[in-house]
C-alpha positions in Angstrom: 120.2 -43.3 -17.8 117.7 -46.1 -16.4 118.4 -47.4 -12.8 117.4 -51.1 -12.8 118.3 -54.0 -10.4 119.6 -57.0 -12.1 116.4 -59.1 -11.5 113.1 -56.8 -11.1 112.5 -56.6 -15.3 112.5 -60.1 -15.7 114.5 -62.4 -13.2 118.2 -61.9 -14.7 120.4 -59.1 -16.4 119.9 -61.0 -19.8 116.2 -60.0 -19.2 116.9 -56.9 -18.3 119.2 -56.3 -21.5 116.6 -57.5 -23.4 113.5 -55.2 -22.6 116.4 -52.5 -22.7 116.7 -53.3 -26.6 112.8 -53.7 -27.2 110.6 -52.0 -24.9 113.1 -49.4 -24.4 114.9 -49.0 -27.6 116.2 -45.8 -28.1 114.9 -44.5 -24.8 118.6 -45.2 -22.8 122.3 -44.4 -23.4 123.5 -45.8 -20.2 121.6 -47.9 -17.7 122.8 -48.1 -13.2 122.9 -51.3 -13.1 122.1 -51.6 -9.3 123.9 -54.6 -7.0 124.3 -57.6 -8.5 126.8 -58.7 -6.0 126.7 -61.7 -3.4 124.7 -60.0 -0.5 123.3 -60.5 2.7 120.3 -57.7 2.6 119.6 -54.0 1.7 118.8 -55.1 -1.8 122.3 -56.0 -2.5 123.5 -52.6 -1.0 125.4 -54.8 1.7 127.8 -56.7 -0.6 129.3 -59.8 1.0 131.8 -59.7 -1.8 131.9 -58.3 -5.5 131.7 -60.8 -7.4 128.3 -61.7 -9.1 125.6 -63.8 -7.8 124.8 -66.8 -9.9 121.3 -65.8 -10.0 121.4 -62.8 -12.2 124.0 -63.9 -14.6 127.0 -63.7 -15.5 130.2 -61.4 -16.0 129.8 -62.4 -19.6 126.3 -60.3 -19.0 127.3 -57.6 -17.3 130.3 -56.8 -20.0 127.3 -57.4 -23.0 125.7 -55.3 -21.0 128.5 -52.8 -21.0 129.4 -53.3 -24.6 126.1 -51.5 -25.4 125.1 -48.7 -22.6 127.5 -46.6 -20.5 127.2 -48.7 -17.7 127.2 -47.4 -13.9 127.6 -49.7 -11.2 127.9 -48.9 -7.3 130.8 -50.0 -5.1 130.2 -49.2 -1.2 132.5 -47.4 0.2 131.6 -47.1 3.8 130.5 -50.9 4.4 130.6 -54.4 4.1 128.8 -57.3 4.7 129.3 -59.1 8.4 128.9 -62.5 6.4 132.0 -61.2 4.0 135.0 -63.3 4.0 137.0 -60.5 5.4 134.5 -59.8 8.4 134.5 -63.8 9.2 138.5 -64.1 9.1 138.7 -61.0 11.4 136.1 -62.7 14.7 138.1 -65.9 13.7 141.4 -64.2 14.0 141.4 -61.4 15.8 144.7 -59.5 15.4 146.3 -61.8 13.6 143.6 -61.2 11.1 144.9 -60.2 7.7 142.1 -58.2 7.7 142.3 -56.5 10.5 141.9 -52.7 10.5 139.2 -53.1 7.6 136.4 -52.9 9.8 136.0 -49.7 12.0 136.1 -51.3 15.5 134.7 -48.9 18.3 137.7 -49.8 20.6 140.5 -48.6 18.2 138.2 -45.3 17.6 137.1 -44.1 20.5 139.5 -43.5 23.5 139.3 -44.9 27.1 136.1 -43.6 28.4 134.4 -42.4 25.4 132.3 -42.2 23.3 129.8 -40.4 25.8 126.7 -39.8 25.5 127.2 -36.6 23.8 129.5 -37.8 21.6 126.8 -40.5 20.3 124.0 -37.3 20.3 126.9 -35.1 18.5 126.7 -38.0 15.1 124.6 -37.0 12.5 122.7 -40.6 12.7 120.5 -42.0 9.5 118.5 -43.9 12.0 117.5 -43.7 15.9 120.0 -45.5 18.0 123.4 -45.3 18.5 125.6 -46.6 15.3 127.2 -49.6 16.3 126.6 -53.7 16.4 128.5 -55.9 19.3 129.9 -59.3 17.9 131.4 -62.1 19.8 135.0 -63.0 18.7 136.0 -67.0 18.4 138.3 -66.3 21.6 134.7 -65.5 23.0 135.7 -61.6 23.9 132.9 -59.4 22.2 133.6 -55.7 20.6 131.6 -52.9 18.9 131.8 -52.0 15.4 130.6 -49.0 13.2 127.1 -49.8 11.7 125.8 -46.9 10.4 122.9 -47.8 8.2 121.3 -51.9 8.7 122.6 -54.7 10.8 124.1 -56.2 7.5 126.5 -53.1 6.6 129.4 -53.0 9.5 131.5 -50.1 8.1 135.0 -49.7 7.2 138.2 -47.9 8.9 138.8 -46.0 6.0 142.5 -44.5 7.5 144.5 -48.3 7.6 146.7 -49.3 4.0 144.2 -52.6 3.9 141.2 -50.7 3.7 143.1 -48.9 0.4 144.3 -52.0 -0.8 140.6 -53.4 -0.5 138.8 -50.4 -2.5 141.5 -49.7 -5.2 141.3 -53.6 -5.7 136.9 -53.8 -6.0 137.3 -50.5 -8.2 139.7 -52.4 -10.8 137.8 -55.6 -11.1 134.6 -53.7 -11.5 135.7 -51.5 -14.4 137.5 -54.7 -16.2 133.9 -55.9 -16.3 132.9 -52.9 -18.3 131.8 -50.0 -15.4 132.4 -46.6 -17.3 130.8 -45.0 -14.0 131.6 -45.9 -9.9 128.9 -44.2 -7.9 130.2 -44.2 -4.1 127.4 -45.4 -2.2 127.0 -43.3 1.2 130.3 -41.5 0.7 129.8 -39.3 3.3 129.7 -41.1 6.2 133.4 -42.9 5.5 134.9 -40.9 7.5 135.3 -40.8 10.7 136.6 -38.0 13.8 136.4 -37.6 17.4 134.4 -34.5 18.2 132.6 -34.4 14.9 129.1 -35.2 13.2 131.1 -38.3 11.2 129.2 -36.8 8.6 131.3 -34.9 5.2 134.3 -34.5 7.4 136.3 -32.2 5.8 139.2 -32.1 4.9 140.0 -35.6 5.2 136.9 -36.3 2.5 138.4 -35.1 0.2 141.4 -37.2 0.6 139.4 -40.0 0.2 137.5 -38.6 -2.5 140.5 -37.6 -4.7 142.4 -41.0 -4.0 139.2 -43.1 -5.5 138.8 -40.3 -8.3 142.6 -40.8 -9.3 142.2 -45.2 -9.4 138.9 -44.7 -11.5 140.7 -42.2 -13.8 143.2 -44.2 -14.4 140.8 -46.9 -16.2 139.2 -44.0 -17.8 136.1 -43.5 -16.2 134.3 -41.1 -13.9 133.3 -41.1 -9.9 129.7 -40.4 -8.8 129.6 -39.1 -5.2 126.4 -39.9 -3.4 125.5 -37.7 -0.4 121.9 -37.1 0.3 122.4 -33.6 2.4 121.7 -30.5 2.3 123.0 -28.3 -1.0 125.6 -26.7 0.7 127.3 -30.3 0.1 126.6 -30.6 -3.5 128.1 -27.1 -3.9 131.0 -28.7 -2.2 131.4 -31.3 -5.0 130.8 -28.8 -7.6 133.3 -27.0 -6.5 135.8 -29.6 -6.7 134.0 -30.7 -10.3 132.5 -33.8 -9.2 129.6 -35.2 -11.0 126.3 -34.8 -8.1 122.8 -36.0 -7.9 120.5 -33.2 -7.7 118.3 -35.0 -4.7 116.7 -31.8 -4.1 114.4 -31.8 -7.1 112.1 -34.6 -6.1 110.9 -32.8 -3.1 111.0 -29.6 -4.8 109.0 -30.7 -7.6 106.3 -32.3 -5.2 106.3 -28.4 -3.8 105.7 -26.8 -7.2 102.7 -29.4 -8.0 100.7 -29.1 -4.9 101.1 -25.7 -4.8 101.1 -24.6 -8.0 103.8 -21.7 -7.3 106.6 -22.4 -9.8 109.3 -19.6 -8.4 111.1 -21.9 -5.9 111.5 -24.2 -8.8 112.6 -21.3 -11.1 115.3 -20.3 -9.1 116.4 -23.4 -7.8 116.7 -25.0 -11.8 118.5 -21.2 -13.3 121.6 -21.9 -10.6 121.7 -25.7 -10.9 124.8 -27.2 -12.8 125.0 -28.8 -15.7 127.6 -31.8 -14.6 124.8 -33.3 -12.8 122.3 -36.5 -12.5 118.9 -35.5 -11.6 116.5 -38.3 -10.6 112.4 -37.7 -9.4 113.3 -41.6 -7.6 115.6 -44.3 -6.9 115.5 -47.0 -4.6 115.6 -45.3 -2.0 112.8 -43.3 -0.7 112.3 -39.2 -1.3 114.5 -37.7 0.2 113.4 -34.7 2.8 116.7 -33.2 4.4 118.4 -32.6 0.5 115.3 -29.5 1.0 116.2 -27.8 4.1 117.1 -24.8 3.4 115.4 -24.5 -0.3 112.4 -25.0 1.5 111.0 -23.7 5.0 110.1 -26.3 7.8 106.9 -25.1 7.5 106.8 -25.7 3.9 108.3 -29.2 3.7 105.6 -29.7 6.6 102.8 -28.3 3.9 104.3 -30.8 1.3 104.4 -33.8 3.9 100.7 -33.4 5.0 99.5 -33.2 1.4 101.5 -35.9 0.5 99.5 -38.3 2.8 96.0 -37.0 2.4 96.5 -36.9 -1.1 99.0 -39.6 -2.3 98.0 -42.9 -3.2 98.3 -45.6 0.0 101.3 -42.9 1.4 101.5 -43.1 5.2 103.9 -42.0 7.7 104.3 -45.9 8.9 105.6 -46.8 5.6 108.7 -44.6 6.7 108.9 -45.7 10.3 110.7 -48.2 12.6 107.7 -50.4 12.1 109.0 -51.4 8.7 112.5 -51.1 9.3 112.9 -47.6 7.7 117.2 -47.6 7.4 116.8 -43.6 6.8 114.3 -41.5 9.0 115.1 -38.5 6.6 113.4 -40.3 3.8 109.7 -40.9 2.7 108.9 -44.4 1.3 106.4 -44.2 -1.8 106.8 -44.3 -5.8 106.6 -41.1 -7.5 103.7 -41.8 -9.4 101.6 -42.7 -6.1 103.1 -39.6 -4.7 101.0 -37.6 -7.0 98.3 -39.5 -6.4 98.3 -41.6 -9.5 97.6 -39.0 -11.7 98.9 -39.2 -15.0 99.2 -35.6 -16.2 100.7 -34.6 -13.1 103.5 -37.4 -13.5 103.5 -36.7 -16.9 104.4 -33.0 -16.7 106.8 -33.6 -13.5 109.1 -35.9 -16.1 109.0 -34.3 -18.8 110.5 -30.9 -16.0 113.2 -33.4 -15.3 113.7 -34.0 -18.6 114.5 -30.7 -19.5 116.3 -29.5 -16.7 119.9 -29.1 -16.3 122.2 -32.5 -16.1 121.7 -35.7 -17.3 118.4 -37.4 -15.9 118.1 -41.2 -14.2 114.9 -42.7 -14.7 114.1 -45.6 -12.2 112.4 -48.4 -13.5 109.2 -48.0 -11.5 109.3 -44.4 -12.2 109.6 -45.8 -15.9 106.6 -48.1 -15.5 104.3 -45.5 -13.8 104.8 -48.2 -11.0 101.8 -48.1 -7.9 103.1 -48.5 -4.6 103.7 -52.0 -3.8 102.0 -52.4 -0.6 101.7 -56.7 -0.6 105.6 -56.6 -1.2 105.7 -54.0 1.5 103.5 -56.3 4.1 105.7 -59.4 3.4 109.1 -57.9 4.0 108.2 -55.4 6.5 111.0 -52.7 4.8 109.8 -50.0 3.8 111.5 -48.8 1.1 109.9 -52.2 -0.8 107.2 -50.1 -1.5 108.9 -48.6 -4.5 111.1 -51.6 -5.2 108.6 -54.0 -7.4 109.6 -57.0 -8.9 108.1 -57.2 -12.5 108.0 -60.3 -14.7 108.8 -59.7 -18.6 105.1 -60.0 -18.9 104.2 -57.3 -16.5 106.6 -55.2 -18.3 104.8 -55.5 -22.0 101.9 -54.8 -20.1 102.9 -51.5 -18.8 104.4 -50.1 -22.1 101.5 -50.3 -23.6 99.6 -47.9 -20.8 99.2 -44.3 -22.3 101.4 -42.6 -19.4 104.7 -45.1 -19.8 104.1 -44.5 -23.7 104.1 -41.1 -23.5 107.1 -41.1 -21.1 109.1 -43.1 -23.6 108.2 -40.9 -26.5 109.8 -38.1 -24.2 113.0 -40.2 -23.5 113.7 -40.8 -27.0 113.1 -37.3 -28.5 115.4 -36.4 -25.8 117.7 -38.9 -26.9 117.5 -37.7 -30.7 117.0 -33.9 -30.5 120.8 -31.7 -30.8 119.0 -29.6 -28.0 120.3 -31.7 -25.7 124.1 -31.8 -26.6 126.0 -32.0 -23.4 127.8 -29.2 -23.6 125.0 -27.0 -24.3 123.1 -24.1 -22.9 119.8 -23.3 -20.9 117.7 -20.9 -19.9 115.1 -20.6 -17.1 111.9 -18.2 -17.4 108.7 -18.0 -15.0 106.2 -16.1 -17.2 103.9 -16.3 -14.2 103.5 -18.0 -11.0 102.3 -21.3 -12.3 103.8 -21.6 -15.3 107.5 -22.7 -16.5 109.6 -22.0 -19.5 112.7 -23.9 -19.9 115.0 -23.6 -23.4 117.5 -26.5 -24.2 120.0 -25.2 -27.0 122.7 -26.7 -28.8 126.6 -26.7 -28.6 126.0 -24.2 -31.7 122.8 -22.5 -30.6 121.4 -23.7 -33.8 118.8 -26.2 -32.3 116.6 -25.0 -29.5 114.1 -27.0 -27.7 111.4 -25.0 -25.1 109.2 -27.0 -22.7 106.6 -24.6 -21.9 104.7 -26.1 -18.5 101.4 -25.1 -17.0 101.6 -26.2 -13.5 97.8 -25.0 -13.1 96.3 -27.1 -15.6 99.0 -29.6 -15.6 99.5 -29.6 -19.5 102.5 -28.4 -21.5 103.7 -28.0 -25.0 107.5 -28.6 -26.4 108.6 -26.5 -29.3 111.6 -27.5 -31.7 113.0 -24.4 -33.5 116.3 -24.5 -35.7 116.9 -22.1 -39.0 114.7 -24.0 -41.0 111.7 -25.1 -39.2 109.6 -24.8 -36.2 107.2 -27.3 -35.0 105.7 -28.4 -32.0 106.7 -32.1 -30.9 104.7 -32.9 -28.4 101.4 -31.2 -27.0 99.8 -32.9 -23.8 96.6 -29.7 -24.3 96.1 -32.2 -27.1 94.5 -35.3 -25.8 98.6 -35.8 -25.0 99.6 -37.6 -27.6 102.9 -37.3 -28.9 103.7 -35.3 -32.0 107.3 -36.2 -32.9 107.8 -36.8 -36.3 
């Protein structure tokens, strides 16, 4: 699956169908097609409505779009736009609002005399201050409401019938326009309880959960939950058999290359899940809490110092206050600058995703080898822009041709092509020593087996195709990595 916004390869979606069909063919069965919504900020992740913006396209795009990959789309369930119709009939309004109740209003939450301030220190919090924006009503009274993540995202009161009405009715329009997959954006902070973190509360998650599961099911697609925790939440999910991201293994990865000690990686790949989306990036930054737990502080410490004296114009600013970092559990830098630009380093770190259990994402600046953006970075003053570049067509044929991105399609479409990979298949997980890696892909029938044999040493690796009738290597970066599929 590629992650692409609607207007960073080339300016519109008809662009970005385009390079899907030529400098992509046969890499991608499905693509996240990332907001494309009227929005106010966040990189469309505060949605002023759902409908499209004029400037990418239009629906007609999106369905084309649709027609040809398994398409994934996001809706955000914990927030909405303060410029949103809704939001602007409610300060108009008031009560008489016939939105009123959408938006989680700190005066219908909290109780007389509350929140304290150990009720604010008791919420897990994304950011440094205390989660809430004041707003001046047109009868000029003014009143707090729930802001979680950026100015731009006031969140929703997720227990009123309007708020229900509101998601079962985005969900529907969405999926007529051709979304196979709903990824809920942030799921984990929708709910909301006195004397808790406001973070996963259980069990009334899993209300909400199972009541947006049952509307996409009944237009036949699938839910994606997004929480960026710890693991014990994606075991949650599992348990409940939700799709979940594995956020875990770009940090984890970062671990094994630095120091070349592949038996956290071991384990943690041998008891991941199959029903799963791994990613090495997205657009947001690399996630550090996902590892606690997997990792020791003083190990995710180890990786975060090598990461700046060793990554390619990485620094702790880039994930600070001073530009507007929305997440202060996340480091803000492309993959491929993370590993200091090195080629067989990315190379092999892919080609481990590749292989390892679920279905892999590949963001489009991952795609590109893509160099931290630091003018974009500078101009905006958000960090996460570092890793959000916005490439012209041109910039695109470009990169294609660069011997990394070639070699990183080649790997997509053997992927793509090989039985190995059947969904349904199997795996298996060996460390034949400390730095190296064995991972097997075999078919639904065990006939076709596929072993990615990684050196995280020398950085090299080898992939061996076996069936009844043949054995062959398709692809050997020891040899000057070029690709061997024939």
């Amino acid at each position: 699956m590629l992650i692409a916004y609607p207007n960073r390869l080339g300016q519109n979606i008809n662009d970005l169908h385009s390079i899907m069909n030529n400098s992509f063919k046969n890499a991608f069965g499905k693509v996240h097609l990332l907001p494309f919504y009227n929005s106010s900020g966040d990189g469309g992740f505060a949605p002023i409505n759902y409908e499209i913006d004029k400037k990418f396209g239009e629906w007609s795009d999106v369905e084309r779009l649709a027609d040809q990959y398994d398409l994934m789309v996001d809706f955000m369930i914990n927030h909405l736009s303060p410029d949103s119709t809704e939001f602007k009939d409610l300060l108009e309004n008031g009560k008489k609002s016939k939105y009123n109740g959408l938006f989680l209003s700190y005066s219908t939450f909290w109780p007389k005399g509350r929140p304290t301030r150990n009720d604010i220190k008791m919420i897990y919090k994304r950011k440094n201050n205390a989660p809430f924006r004041e707003f001046k009503f047109a009868d000029k009274h003014k009143e707090k409401f729930w802001n979680t993540f950026g100015d731009m995202q006031i969140d929703l009161d997720i227990r009123n019938s309007v708020t229900e009405k509101f998601i079962r009715k985005q969900i529907k329009d969405l999926m007529h326009h051709g979304a196979k997959i709903i990824r809920l954006d942030a799921v984990g902070y929708v709910v909301k309880k006195i004397d808790t973190t406001d973070f996963f509360v259980e069990p009334e998650i899993w209300k909400v959960l199972d009541k947006t599961n049952q509307i996409v099911k009944e237009h036949h697609g699938e839910v994606l939950p997004e929480v960026h925790e710890k693991d014990i939440y994606k075991q949650k999910l599992q348990a409940k058999n939700y799709y979940t991201y594995d956020f875990m293994l770009p940090f984890l990865l970062l671990y094994t290359m630095y120091t070349k000690n592949t038996s956290k990686l071991a384990n943690w790949l041998t008891n991941s899940p199959m029903k799963q989306y791994t990613v090495l990036d997205t657009h947001d930054g690399i996630g550090v809490a996902d590892v606690k737990g997997i990792l020791t502080d003083e190990e995710i410490s180890k990786v975060l110092k090598h990461l700046y004296n060793h990554g390619k114009n990485v620094k702790p600013e880039y994930s600070s206050a001073l530009y507007h970092n929305l997440d202060i559990y996340q480091i803000n830098t492309t993959y491929y600058s993370a590993l200091g630009e090195n080629d067989a380093a990315y190379l092999l770190a892919r080609v481990v995703q590749l292989f390892a259990p679920g279905i892999p994402q590949i963001y489009y600046v991952g795609l590109l080898a893509g160099k931290n953006d630091i003018k974009y970075l500078e101009e905006s003053k958000e960090g996460r822009n570092i890793n959000r570049h916005f490439y012209s067509v041109e910039e695109v044929l470009e990169s294609v041709k660069t011997p990394v991105v070639k070699n990183v399609l080649n790997l997509l479409r053997y992927r793509n092509t090989s039985r190995a990979f059947e969904l349904n298949g199997k795996i298996t997980i060996s460390m034949p020593s400390k730095g190296q890696l064995e991972i097997t892909r075999s078919s639904n029938d065990n006939k076709v087996n596929a072993t990615l044999i990684a050196n995280f040493k020398s950085q090299n690796f080898r992939i061996i195709e076996t069936s009844a009738n043949f054995s062959q290597t398709v692809f050997d970066s020891y040899n000057n990595r070029v690709n061997k599929n024939g």
